[in-house]
N, C-alpha and C positions, 0 to 999 in steps of 0.2 A: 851812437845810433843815428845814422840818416835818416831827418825830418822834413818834408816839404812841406810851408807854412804857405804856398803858392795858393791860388783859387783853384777847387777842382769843380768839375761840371756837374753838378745836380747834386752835389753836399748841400744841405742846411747852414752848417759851422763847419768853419778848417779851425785850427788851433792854431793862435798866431806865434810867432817865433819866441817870444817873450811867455807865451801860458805853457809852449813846450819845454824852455829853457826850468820855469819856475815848479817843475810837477815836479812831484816825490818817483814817477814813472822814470823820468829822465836820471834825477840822484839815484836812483839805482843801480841803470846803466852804467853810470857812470864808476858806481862802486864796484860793480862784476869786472869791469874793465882795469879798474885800479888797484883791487885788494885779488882778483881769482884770477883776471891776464886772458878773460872773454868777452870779446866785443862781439857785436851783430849790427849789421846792417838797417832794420827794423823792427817793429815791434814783431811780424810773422815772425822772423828769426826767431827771436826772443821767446815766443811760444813754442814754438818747435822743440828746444831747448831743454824748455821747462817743463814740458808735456814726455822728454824722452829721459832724461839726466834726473829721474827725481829727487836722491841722493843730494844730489849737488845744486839743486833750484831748491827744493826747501829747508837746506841748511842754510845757505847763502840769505834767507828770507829771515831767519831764525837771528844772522847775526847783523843783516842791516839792518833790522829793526833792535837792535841791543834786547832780544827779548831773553828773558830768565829762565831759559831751558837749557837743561844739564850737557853737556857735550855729550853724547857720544858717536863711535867710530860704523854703529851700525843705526844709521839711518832710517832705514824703509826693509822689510824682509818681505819679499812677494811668491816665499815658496810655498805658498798652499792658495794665492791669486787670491783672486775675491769672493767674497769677502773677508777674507779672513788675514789681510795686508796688517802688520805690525809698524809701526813707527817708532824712531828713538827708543829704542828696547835697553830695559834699566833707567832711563832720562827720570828725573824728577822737575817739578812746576808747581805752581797754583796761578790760578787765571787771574783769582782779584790782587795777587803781587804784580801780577804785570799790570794789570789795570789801573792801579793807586800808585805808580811807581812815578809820575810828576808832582812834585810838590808845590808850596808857598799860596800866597795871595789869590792868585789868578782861579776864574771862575771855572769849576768844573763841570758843576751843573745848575741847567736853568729850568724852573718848574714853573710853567705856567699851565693857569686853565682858562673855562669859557667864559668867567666870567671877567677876566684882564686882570687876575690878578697876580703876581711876578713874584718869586723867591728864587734867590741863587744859596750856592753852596760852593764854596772855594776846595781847594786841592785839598788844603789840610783842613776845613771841617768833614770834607765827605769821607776823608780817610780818619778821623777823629772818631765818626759816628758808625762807621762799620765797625771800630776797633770795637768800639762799647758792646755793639749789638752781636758781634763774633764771642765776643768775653760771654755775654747772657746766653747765647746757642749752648756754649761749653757747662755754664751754670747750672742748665734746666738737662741735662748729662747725652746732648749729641755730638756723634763722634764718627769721626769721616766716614761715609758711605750711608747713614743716617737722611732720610726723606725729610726736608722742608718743603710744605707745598703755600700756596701764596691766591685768595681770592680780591684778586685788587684793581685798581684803574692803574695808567699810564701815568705816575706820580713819582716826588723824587725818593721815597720813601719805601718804594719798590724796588728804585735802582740798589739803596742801601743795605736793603734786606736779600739781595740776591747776590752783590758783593762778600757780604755777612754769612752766608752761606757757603759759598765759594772755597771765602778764607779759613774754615774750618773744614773741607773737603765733605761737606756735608753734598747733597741732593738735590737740586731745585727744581721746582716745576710750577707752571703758575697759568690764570687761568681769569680772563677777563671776566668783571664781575655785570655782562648784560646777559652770561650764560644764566642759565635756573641752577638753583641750590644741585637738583637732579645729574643735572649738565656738566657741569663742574666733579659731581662725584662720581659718573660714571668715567674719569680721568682720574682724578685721585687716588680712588678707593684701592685700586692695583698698587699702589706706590705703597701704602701701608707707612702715609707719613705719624711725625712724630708731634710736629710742630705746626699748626694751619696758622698763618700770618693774614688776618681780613682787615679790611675797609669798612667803614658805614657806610661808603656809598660815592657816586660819581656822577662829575656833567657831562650832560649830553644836551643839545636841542636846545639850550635854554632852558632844562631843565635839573631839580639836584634829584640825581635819584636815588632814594634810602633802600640800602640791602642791607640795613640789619636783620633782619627776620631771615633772608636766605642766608646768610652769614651762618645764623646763629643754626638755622636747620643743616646748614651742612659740616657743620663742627660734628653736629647728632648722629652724622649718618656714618662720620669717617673712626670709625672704634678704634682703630690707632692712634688717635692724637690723643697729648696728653695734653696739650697749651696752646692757646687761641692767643697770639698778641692779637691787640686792635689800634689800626690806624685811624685816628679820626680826623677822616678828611673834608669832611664835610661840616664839621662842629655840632656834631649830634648825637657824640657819645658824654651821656649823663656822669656824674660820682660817680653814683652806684652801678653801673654799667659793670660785667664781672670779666676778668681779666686783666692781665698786663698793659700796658701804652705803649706804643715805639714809641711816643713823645717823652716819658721818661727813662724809658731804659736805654734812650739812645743821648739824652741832656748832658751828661758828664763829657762823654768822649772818652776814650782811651786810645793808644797804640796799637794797631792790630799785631795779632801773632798770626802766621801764616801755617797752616798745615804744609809741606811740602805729599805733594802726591805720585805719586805714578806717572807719568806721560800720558796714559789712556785710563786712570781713573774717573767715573763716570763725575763730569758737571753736571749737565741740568735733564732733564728728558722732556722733550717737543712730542706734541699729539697728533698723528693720520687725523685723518676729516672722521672718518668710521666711514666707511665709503659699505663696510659688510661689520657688525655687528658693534662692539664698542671700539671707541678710538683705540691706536697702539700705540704705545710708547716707545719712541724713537730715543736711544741713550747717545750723549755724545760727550767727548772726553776734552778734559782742560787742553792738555796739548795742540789735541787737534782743532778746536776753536781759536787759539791764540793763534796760531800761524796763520789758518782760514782768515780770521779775520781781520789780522794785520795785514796782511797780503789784499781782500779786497778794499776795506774800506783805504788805508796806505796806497797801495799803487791803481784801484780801478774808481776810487770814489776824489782821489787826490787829498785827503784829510791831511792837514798837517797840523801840529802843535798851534795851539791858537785860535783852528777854524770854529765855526760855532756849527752844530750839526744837528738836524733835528731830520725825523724819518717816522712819519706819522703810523704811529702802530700802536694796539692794544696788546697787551699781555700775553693774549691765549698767540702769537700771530709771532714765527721766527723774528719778522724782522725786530719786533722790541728787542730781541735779545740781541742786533747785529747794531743796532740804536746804542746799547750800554757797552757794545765792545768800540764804540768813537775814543774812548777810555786809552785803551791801549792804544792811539795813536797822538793823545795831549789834547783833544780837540777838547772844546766843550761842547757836551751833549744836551740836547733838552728835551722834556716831556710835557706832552701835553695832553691835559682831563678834560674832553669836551670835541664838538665836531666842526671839524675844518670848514662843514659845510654851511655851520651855521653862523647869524643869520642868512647868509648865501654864500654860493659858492666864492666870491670874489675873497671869503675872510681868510683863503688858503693863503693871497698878498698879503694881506693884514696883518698877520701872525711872523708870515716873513719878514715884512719892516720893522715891527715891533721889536723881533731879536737878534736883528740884524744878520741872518744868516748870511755864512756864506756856501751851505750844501741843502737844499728844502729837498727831502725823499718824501715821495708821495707814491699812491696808485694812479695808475691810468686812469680808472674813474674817474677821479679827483679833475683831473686837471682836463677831461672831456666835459665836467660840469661847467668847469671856470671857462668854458670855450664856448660853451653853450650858452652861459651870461652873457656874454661878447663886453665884458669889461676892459679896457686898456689895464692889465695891470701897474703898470704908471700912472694911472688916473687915479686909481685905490690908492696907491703905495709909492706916494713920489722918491719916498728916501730908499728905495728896494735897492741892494749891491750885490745881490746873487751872484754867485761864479757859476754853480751848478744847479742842476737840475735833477732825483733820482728818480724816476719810473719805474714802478713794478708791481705785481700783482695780476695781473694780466695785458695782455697785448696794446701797445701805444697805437692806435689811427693813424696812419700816416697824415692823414688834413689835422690831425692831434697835433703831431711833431711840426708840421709847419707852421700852424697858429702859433705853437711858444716862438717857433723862432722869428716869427715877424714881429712878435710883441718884445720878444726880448732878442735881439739877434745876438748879443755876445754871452750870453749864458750858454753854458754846455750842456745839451741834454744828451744824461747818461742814463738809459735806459738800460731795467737788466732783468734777467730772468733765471730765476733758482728754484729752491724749495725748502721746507723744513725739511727733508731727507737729510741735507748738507748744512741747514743751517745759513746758505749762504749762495752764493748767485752761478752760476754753470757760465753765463755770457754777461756783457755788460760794457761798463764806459770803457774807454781807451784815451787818456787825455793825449796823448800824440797823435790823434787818427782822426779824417774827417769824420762827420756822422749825417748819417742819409735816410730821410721820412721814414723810408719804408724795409727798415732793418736796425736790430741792435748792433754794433759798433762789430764785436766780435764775443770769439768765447774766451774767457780771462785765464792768464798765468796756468799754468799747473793742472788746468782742462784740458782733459784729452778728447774733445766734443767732438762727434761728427753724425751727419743724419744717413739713413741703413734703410735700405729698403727692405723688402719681404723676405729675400735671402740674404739679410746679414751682409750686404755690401755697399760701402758706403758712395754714398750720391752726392751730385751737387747741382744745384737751382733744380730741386726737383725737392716733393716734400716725401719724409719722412722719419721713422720710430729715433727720437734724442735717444743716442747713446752716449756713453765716458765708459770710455779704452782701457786707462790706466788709472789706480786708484786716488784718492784722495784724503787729507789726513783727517777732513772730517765728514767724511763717510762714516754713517752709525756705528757704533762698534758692536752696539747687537738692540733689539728691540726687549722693550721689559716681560717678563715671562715667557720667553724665547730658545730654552734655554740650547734646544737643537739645531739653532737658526732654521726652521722649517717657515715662520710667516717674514723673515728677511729675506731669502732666499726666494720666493715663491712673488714677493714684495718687487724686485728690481733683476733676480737675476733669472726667471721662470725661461723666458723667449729665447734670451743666448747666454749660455753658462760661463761663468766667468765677467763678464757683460754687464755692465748697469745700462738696463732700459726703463728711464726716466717716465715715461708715458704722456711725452709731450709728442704734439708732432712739428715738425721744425724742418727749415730751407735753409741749408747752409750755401750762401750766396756766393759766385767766382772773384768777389769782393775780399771774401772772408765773413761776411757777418750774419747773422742768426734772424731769420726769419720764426716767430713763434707763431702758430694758428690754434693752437687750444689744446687740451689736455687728450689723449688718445684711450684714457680709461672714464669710469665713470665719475670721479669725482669731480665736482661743480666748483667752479672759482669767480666767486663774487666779491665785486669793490676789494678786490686784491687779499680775499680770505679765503682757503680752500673751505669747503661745507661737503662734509657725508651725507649720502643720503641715508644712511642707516639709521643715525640720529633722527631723521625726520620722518621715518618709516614706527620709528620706536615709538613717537607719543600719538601719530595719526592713526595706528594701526590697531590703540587701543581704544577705539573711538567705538561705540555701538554701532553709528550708522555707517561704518569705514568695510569695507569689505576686503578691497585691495588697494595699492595707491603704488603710483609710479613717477617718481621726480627727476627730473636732467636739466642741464645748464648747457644753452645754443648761443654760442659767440656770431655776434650779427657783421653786416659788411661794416655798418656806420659807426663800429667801435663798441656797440650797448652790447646789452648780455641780456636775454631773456630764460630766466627758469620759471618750467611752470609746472604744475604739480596735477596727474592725470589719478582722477579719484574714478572707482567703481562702486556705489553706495550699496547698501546690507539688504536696504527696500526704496522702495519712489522717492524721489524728495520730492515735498508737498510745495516747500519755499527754499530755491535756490541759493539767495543775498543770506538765508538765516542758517543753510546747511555749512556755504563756504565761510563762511564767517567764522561760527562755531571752530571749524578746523582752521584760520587763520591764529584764532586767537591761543588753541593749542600751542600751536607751533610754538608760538610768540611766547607763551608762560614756559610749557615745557624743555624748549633748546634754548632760542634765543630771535629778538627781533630780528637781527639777518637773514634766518636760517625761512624766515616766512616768504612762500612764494610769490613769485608778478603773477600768475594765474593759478587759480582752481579750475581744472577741467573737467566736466563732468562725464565718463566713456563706461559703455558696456559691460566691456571685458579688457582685460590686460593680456600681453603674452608674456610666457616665460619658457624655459628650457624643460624637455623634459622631465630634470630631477626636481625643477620647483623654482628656479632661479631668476630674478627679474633682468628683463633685456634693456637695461640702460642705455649701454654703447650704442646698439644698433639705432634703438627711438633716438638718440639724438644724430645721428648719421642720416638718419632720415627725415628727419627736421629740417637737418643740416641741407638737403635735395638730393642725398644719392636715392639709388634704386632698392625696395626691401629685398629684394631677390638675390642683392651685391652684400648686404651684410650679415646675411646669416642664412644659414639652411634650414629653408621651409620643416623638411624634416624632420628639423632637428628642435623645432618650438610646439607647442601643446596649440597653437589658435595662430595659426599666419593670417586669416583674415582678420583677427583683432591689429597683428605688428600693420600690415596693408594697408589700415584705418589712419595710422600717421601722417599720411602723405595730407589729408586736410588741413592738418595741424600746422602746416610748412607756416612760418613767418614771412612775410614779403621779400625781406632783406637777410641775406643769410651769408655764411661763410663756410665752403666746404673744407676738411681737412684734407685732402689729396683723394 
């Protein structure tokens, strides 16, 4: 593959002949060319390819990575389209075989938190202590397809227990413990798990925070479970404390036995925001995450054997799980209990020198804060050897991207953009290809990405609706109680049949690469976490003094995000500080500190649709500066002079989506 390592004009980073030469992008090339007798000119080629030949790109991916899936001769079957695309039909797998398939000495995983304190786990303990913890899954009688759900911090104990999982084809699903006991079981309770896996609790802030009582109340709530392990990770589970240890039932070690499953037997299920009533459960199959994930973290993240990789995420949040799959590529992964940000933002450096990475994933937030400090990261972290850099969660600034690369000019920033739909990134790095402020690199491997205007035709340097053409092998394979595909269907493929319409809005550049501007439905995405409003409608709305309430998330020019939360009270409020309060503090108990807004707005009346339905999209389009007349028909709302009333509301700084 033809690479110019030359300067181009108004790149941040070229990739110099030697970091082309050294990617895992390149050894693949080089393998297609040497084992299949296909060369390509570039990386577009190579996309073309892979986006047309799927057959022959995701086998090809299946055997450069030596991964442990079954041969066989039928592929991909696309005769009923999407959704309903079949993969490796007959294939058998299990994802924690491929994950644990490096052995000996060498560290697999590193477990740090906030307070600095460091535990590693080598090849063969980590595989030692699944085996044990797989053996007790089988002891207490679950048997593939069986629910394990998991209330825990970003700990190495998590990785184990979800490995543990895995290797007995059991279920996982897991769910950050700053959600309320509520929070958490309104995710759960649907799974009708068997086994609830908790914590005592987690750092944050410089602080330890005890969730045994939400633990303990949500063990009460979930009548399926018949066994509560408990992690204690904090050192505050007592003797008498009732249940099991992962500290001892995972002490001996054993051998794992691997279930062999299916191709598309269900691994884990990821949760919707609840954008409209309770979250939904997104199910995704061993197969299809092993290939997904070897393919981006292997060829778009450059991970090799060796690398040390850490990608800052909480449990409830896909990317933990794209963090545990560094696994299937040798790297070693790391977790971290505690906040990047604290004591400031500068500690996102700290934690990097500390483990010497060579991949630090973060969100856009993140690294807008650390820019905001205006620290040299070399002043913080003189020993810092970053190769890369990962962005995501929402839209990188372009004065964002240029800051890292003045501070750090040979680090690669690979910014990328996915979802929990996929589990994994739609666009993102490209290590043979420059990378430019104000765009992600491109759309990755076996993406059939393109932006579609109003009539389904695709555009370029012009924004609109993300669609994928051609399917993907981890595209959900159905949503949990689902059973007609009516909320999957309805979910990605309502607008063009056939069609995944992501509901992002996006500029596909005559570059090639992926401009993102914010999400094009209602769900809100803060510090790189999608947030329902439904959840946050559920604890405010049962407020006495709450009448109505209307919450949306406005992506600004200067990179921030403002969500603010538009209340209609029941009667006068007497004291404003003590009404928004009141419902701040809601929030915060009932969902989760995140989910709590940057404002309480105190308004009239709200609009909605004639059947009853609140106008998200529109009030943020309108925030956003379009016209109310441009995003919905007066007619067709109960109070246009309430929707009208927004235009106050405008932010100074705003970002419109086309």
């Amino acid at each position: 593959m033809r690479v110019d390592s030359s300067p181009v004009e108004g790149a941040l980073w070229v990739p110099s002949a030697e970091f082309v030469a050294q990617s895992r992008l390149t050894a693949y090339t080089d393998y297609l060319a040497a084992e299949r007798g296909r060369t390509f000119d570039d990386y577009r080629q190579l996309w073309q390819w892979s986006t047309t030949d799927l057959a022959g790109f995701w086998s090809s991916l299946r055997d450069f990575f030596d991964l442990d899936v079954d041969d066989r001769d039928r592929i991909v079957d696309e005769g009923t389209g999407m959704p309903h695309t079949n993969w490796f039909v007959g294939a058998r797998t299990n994802y924690a075989a491929n994950a644990l398939r490096t052995s000996g000495p060498g560290i697999a995983v590193e477990s740090l938190d906030e307070t600095g304190a460091l535990d590693t786990l080598t090849w063969d303990e980590l595989r030692l202590r699944v085996g044990a913890l797989a053996h007790w899954f089988r002891s207490q009688g679950i048997e593939p397809g069986d629910r394990i759900v998991a209330y825990i911090p970003n700990v190495a104990a998590a990785v184990v227990s979800m490995l543990a999982c895995a290797a007995v084809g059991a279920v996982w699903a897991s769910c950050a413990q700053e959600y309320s006991a509520d929070g958490a079981r309104d995710r759960f309770a649907q799974l009708e798990p068997k086994i609830l896996i908790a914590a005592d609790g987690y750092h944050y802030g410089g602080k330890k925070h005890d969730r045994r009582a939400q633990a303990t109340a949500l063990a009460a709530a979930l009548d399926s479970v018949e066994t509560v392990l408990w992690i204690d990770n904090l050192g505050s589970l007592d003797a008498d404390s009732a249940g099991p240890r992962f500290d001892e039932v995972t002490a001996t070690g054993r051998e794992p036995e691997y279930t062999r499953v299916e191709f598309d037997h269900p691994l884990w299920v990821l949760f919707s925001s609840g954008t409209t009533g309770r979250p939904k459960g997104i199910v995704h199959g061993h197969g299809g995450i092993i290939l997904e994930h070897a393919k981006f973290l292997g060829l778009h993240a450059d991970l090799k054997p060796g690398s040390t990789f850490l990608w800052l995420a909480t449990p409830s949040w896909m990317v933990w799980n794209v963090q545990v799959s560094g696994l299937l590529c040798g790297a070693t992964i790391v977790t971290f209990d505690g906040s990047p940000a604290w004591p400031d933002p500068a500690q996102l450096w700290r934690i990097t020198d500390k483990l010497e990475l060579d991949f630090l994933g973060t969100s856009a937030a993140s690294l807008i804060a650390a820019q905001t400090l205006a620290a040299h990261p070399l002043d913080v972290a003189p020993g810092l050897r970053l190769r890369a850099i990962g962005s995501t969660g929402s839209p990188l600034p372009p004065s964002t991207a240029q800051w890292v690369s003045q501070m750090l000019p040979e680090v690669w920033l690979a910014s990328a953009s996915g979802g929990t739909d996929i589990c994994s990134a739609f666009a993102g790095g490209i290590p043979t290809e420059p990378v430019f402020a104000d765009q992600i690199q491109g759309p990755l491997l076996g993406v059939a990405l393109e932006a579609w205007d109003t009539h389904g035709s695709p555009i370029v340097n012009e924004t609109g609706e993300m669609v994928v053409t051609r399917p993907m092998p981890s595209m959900p394979l159905f949503f949990w109680d689902d059973p007609d595909f009516t909320k999957y269907t309805d979910a990605y493929f309502d607008r063009y049949p056939g069609i995944w319409r992501h509901g992002d809005w996006i500029t596909v550049t005559d570059r090639g690469g992926v401009i993102v501007h914010g999400r094009s439905d209602a769900t809100m995405n803060r510090q790189g976490v999608r947030i329902g409003s439904g959840e946050i409608y559920e604890v405010v709305e049962q407020l006495n003094e709450v009448r109505d309430s209307l919450i949306v998330g406005v992506e600004l020019d200067d990179g921030g995000y403002w969500m603010p939360l538009f209340v209609v009270p029941s009667r006068p409020v007497p004291d404003t500080d003590t009404f928004t309060k009141t419902i701040r503090d809601t929030i915060r108990g009932g969902v989760s500190p995140r989910h709590v807004p940057d404002d309480v707005i105190i308004v009239d009346a709200l609009p909605h649709t004639r059947t009853g339905k609140k106008l998200e999209v529109p009030v943020k389009r309108i925030l956003q500066g379009a016209d109310p007349a441009s995003v919905v028909n007066p007619q067709a709302i109960d109070n246009p002079d309430a929707l009208t009333k927004f235009r106050t509301f405008r932010p100074q700084t705003t970002s419109t989506p086309g």
